[in-house]
C-alpha positions in Angstrom: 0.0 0.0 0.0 3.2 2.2 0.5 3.9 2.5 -3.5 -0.2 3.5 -3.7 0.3 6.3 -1.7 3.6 7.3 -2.6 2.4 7.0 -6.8 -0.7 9.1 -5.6 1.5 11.9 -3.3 3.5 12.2 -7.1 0.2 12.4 -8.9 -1.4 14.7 -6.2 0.5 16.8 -3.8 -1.4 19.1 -2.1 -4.5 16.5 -2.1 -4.5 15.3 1.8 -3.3 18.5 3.1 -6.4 19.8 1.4 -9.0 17.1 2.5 -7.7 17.6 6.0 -8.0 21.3 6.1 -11.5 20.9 4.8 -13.0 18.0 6.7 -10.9 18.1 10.3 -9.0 14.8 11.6 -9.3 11.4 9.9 -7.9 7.8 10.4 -5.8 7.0 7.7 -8.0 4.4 6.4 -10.3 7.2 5.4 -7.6 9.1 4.3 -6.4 6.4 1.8 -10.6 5.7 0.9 -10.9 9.0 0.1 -7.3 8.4 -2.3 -9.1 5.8 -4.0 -12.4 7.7 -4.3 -10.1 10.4 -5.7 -8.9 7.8 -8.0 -11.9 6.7 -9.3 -11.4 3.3 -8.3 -14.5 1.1 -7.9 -15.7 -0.1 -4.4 -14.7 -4.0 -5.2 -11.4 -3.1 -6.2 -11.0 -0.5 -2.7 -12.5 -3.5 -0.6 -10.3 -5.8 -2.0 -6.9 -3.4 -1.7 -7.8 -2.9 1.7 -9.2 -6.0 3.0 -12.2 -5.0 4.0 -16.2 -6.7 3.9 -18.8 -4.9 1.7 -20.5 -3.7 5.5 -17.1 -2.4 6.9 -16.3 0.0 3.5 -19.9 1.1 3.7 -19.3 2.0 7.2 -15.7 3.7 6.4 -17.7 6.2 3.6 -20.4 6.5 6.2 -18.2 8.4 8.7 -16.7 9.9 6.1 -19.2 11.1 4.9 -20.1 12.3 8.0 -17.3 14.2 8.5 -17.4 15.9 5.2 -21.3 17.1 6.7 -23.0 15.4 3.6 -26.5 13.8 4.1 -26.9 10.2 3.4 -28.1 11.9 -0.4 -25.4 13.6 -1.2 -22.7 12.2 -3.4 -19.3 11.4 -1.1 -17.7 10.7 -4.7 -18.2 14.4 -5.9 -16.9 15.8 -2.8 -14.1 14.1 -2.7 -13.4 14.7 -6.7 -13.7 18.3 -5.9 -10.9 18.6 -3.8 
């Protein structure tokens, strides 16, 4: 996962430094979801990378969603592409 995020820090520099001014603290699982998101990679493939069930990624973009103050309608995709 180190040569993901080092590949994405070359592709996108000021990205985290901006998503945590924004949104406030995060783990750095939702920091690296939000990388994938970013990424446009599809939720099978971020379960997969990450090890995680279907239920456990939907609860990762649920508190990050949260934290980015979106209701459960709003897109956690487009917020995350605008950043």
């Amino acid at each position: 996962m180190k040569d993901f995020e080092l590949q994405f820090a070359s592709t996108y520099p000021k990205f985290t430094k901006r998503l945590l001014e924004k949104v406030g603290p995060m783990t750095q699982k939702e920091i690296t979801l939000c990388m994938y998101i970013k990424m446009n990679i599809p939720n099978e493939k971020i379960q997969k990378s990450l090890g995680i069930s279907q239920s456990t990624l939907a609860n990762l973009r649920s508190s990050v969603r949260h934290k980015f103050g979106l209701e459960r309608s709003q897109n956690l995709n487009n917020a995350v592409l605008l950043i």
